[in-house]
N, CA, C and O atoms as a GROMACS GRO file, in nm:
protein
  292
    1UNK      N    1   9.616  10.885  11.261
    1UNK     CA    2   9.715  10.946  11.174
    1UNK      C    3   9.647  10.989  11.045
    1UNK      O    4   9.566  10.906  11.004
    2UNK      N    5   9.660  11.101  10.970
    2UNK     CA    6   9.608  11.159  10.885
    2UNK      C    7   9.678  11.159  10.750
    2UNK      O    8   9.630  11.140  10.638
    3UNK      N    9   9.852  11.197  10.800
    3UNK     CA   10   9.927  11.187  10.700
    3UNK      C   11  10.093  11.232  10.751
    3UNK      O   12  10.121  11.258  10.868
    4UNK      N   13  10.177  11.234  10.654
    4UNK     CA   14  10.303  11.302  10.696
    4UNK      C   15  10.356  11.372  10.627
    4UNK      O   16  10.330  11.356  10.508
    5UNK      N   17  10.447  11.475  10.660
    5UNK     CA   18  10.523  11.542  10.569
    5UNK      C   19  10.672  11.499  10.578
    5UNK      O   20  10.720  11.452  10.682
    6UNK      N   21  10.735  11.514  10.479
    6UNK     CA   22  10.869  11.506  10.495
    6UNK      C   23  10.956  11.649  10.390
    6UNK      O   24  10.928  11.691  10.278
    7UNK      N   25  11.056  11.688  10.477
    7UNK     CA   26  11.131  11.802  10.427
    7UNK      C   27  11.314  11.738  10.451
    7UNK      O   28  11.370  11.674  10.539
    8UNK      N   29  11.356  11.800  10.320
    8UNK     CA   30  11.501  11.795  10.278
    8UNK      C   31  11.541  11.924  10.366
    8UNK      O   32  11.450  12.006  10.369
    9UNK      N   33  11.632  11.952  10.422
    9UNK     CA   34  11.699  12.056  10.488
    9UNK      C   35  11.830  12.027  10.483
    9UNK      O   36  11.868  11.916  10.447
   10UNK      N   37  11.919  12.131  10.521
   10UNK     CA   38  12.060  12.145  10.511
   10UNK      C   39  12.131  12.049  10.650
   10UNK      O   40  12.060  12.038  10.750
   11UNK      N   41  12.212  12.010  10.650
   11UNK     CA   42  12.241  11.862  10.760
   11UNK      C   43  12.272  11.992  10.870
   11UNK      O   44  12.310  12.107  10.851
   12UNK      N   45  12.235  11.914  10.997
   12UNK     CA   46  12.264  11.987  11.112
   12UNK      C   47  12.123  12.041  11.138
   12UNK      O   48  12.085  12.051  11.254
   13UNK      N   49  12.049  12.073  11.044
   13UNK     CA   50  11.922  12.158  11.067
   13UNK      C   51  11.816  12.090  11.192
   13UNK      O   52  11.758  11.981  11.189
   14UNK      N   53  11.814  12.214  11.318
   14UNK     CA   54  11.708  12.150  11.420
   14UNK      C   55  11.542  12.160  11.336
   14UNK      O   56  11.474  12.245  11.278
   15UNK      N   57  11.536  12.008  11.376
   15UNK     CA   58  11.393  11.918  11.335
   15UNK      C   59  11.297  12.057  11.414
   15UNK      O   60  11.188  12.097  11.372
   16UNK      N   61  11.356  12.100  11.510
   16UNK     CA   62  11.214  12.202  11.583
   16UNK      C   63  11.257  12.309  11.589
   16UNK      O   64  11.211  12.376  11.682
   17UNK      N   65  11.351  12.370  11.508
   17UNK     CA   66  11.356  12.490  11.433
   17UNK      C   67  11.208  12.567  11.410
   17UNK      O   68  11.108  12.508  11.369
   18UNK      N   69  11.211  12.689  11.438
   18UNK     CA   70  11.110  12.788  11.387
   18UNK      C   71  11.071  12.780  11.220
   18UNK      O   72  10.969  12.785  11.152
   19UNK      N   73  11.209  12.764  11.199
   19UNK     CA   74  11.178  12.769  11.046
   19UNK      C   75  11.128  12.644  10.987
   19UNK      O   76  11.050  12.654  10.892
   20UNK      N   77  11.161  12.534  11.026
   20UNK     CA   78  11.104  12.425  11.017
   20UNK      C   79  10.969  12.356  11.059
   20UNK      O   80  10.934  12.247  11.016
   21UNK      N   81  10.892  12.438  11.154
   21UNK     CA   82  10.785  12.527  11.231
   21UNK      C   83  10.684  12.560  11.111
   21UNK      O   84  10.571  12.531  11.071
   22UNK      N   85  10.814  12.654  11.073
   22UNK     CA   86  10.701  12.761  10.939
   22UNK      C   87  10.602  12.712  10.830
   22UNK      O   88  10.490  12.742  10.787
   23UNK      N   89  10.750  12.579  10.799
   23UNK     CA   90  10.686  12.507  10.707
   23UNK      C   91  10.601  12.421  10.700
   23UNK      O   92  10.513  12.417  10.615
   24UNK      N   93  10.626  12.305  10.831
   24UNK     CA   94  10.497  12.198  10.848
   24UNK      C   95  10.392  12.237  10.896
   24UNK      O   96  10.290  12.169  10.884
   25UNK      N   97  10.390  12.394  10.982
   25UNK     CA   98  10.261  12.439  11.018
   25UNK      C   99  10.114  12.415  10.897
   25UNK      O  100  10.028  12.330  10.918
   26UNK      N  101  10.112  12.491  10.798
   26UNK     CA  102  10.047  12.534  10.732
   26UNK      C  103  10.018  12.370  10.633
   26UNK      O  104   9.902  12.333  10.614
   27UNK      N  105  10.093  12.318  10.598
   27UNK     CA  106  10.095  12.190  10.517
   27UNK      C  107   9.984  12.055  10.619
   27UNK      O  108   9.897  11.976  10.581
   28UNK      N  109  10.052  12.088  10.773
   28UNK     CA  110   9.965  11.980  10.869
   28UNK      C  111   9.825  12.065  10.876
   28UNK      O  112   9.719  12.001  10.879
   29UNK      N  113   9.822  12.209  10.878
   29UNK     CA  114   9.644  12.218  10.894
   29UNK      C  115   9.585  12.204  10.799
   29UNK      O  116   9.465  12.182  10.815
   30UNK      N  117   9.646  12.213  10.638
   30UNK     CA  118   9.612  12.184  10.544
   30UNK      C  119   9.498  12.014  10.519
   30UNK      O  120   9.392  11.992  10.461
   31UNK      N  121   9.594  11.929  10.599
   31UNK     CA  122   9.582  11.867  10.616
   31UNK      C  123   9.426  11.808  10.693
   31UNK      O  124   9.362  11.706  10.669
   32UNK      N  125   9.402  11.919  10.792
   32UNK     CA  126   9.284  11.863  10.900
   32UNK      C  127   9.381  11.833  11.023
   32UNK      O  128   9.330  11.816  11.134
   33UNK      N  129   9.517  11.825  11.009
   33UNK     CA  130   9.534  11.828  11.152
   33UNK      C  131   9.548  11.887  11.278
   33UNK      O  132   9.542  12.008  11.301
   34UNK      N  133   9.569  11.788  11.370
   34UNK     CA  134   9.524  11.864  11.520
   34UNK      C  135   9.707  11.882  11.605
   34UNK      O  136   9.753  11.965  11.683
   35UNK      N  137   9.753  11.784  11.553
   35UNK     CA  138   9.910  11.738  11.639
   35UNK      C  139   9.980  11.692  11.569
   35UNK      O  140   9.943  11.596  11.502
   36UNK      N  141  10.122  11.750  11.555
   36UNK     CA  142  10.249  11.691  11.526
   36UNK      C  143  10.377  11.649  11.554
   36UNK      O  144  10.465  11.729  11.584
   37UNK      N  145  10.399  11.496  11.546
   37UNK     CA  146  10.532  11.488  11.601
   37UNK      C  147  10.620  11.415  11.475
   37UNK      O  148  10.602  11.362  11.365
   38UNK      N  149  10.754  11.458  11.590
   38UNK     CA  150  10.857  11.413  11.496
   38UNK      C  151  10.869  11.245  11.478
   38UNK      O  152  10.881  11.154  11.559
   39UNK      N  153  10.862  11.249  11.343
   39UNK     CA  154  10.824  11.070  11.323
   39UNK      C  155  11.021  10.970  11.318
   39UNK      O  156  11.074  10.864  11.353
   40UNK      N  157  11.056  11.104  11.250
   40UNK     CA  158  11.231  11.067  11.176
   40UNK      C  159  11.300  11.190  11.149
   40UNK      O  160  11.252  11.279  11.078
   41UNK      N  161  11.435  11.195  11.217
   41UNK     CA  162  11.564  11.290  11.131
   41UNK      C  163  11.681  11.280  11.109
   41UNK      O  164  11.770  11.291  11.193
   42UNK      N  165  11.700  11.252  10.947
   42UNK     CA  166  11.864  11.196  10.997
   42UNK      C  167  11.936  11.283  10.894
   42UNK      O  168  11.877  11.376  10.839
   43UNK      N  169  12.067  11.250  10.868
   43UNK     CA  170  12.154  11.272  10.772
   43UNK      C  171  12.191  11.174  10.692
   43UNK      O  172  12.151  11.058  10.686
   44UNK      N  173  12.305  11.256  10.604
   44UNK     CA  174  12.408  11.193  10.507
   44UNK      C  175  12.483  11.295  10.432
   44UNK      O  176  12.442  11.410  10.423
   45UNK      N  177  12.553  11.268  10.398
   45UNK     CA  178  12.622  11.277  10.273
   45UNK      C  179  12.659  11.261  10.148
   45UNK      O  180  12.588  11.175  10.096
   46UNK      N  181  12.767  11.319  10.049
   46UNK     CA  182  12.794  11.184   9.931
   46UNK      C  183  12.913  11.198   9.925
   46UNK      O  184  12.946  11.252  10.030
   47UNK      N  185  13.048  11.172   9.829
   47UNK     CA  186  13.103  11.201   9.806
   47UNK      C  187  13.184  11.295   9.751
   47UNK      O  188  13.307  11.294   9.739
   48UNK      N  189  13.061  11.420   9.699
   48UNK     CA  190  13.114  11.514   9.702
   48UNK      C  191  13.117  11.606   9.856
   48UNK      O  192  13.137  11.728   9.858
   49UNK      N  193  13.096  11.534   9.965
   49UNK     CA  194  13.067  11.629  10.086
   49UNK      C  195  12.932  11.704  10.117
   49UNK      O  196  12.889  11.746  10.225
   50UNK      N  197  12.872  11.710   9.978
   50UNK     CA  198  12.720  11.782   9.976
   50UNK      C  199  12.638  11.684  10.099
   50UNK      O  200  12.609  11.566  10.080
   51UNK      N  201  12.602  11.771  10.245
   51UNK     CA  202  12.531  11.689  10.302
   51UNK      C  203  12.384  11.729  10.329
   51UNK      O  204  12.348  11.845  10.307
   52UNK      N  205  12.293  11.632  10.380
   52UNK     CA  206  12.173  11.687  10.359
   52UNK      C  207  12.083  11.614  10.480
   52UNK      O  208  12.120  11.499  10.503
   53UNK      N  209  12.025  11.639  10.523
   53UNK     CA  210  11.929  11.643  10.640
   53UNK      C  211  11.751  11.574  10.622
   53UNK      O  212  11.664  11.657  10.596
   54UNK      N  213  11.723  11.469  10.633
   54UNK     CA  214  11.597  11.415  10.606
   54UNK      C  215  11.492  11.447  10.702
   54UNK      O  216  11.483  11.377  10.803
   55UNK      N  217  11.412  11.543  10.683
   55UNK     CA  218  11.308  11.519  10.831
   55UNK      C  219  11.184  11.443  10.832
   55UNK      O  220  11.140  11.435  10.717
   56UNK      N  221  11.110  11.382  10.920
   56UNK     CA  222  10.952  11.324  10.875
   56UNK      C  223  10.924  11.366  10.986
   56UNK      O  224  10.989  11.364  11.090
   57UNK      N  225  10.770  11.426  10.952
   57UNK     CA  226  10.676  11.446  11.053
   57UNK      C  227  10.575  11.342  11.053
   57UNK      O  228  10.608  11.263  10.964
   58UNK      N  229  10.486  11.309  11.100
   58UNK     CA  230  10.328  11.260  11.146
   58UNK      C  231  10.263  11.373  11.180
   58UNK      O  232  10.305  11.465  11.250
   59UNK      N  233  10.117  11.358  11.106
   59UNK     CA  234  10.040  11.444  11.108
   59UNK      C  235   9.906  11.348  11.174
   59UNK      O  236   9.862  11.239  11.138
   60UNK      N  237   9.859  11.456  11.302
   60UNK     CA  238   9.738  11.351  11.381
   60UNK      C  239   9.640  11.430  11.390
   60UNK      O  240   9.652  11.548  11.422
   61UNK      N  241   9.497  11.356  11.354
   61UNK     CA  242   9.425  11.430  11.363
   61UNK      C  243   9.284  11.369  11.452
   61UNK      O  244   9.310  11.274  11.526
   62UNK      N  245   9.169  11.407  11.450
   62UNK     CA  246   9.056  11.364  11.537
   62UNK      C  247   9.003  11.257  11.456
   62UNK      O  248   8.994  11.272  11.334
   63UNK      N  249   8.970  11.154  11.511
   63UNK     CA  250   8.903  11.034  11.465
   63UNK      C  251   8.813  11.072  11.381
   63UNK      O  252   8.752  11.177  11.401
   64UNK      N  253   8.786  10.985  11.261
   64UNK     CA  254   8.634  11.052  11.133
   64UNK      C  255   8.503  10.988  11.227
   64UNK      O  256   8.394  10.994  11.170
   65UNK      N  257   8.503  10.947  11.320
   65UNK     CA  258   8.377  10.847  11.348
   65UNK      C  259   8.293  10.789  11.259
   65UNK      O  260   8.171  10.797  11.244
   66UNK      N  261   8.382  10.725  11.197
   66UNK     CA  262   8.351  10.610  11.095
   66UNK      C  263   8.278  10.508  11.175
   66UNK      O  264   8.230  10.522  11.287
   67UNK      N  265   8.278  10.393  11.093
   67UNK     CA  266   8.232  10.247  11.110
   67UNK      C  267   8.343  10.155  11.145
   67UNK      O  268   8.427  10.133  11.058
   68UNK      N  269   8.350  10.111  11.237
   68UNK     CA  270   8.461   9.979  11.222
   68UNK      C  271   8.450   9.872  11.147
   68UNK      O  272   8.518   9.770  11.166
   69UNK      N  273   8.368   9.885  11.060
   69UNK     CA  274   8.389   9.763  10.956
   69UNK      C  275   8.477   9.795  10.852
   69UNK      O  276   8.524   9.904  10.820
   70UNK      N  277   8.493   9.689  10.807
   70UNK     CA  278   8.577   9.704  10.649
   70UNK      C  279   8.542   9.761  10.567
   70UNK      O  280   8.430   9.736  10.520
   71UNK      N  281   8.634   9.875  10.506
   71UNK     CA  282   8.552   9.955  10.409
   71UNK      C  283   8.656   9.920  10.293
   71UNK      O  284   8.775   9.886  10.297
   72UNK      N  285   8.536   9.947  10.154
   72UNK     CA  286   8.530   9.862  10.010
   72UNK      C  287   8.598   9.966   9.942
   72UNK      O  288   8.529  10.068   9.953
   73UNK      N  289   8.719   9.992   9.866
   73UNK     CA  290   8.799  10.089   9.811
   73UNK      C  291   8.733  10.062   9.658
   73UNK      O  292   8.772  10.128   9.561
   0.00000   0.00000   0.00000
């Protein structure tokens, strides 16, 4: 895993929408990645009725061929 994106959209909005497409395209190669799936999508509301649509992606990419040891931050 490399990283994720997450986008606010209008409730109802399909997670695999083109347009939704448009946007994580360019942000996941940005990224270095190779594959994306849908991680999370939900809704809500509030009380004023304003509802709104949460999406998360996962962004996957090719192994760094690192070291398996512990690395020192």
């Amino acid at each position: 895993m490399i990283g994720s994106i997450t986008i606010g959209a209008s409730k109802g909005t399909d997670a695999m929408s083109e347009e939704i497409r448009q946007i994580v395209r360019p942000r996941a190669c940005a990224m270095g990645g190779d594959v994306v799936s849908l991680m999370a999508s939900g809704s809500g509301s509030n009380r004023r009725g304003y509802g709104q649509q949460n999406i998360a992606f996962t962004v996957w990419g090719k192994a760094s061929g690192g070291t398996s040891e512990p690395q020192k931050f």
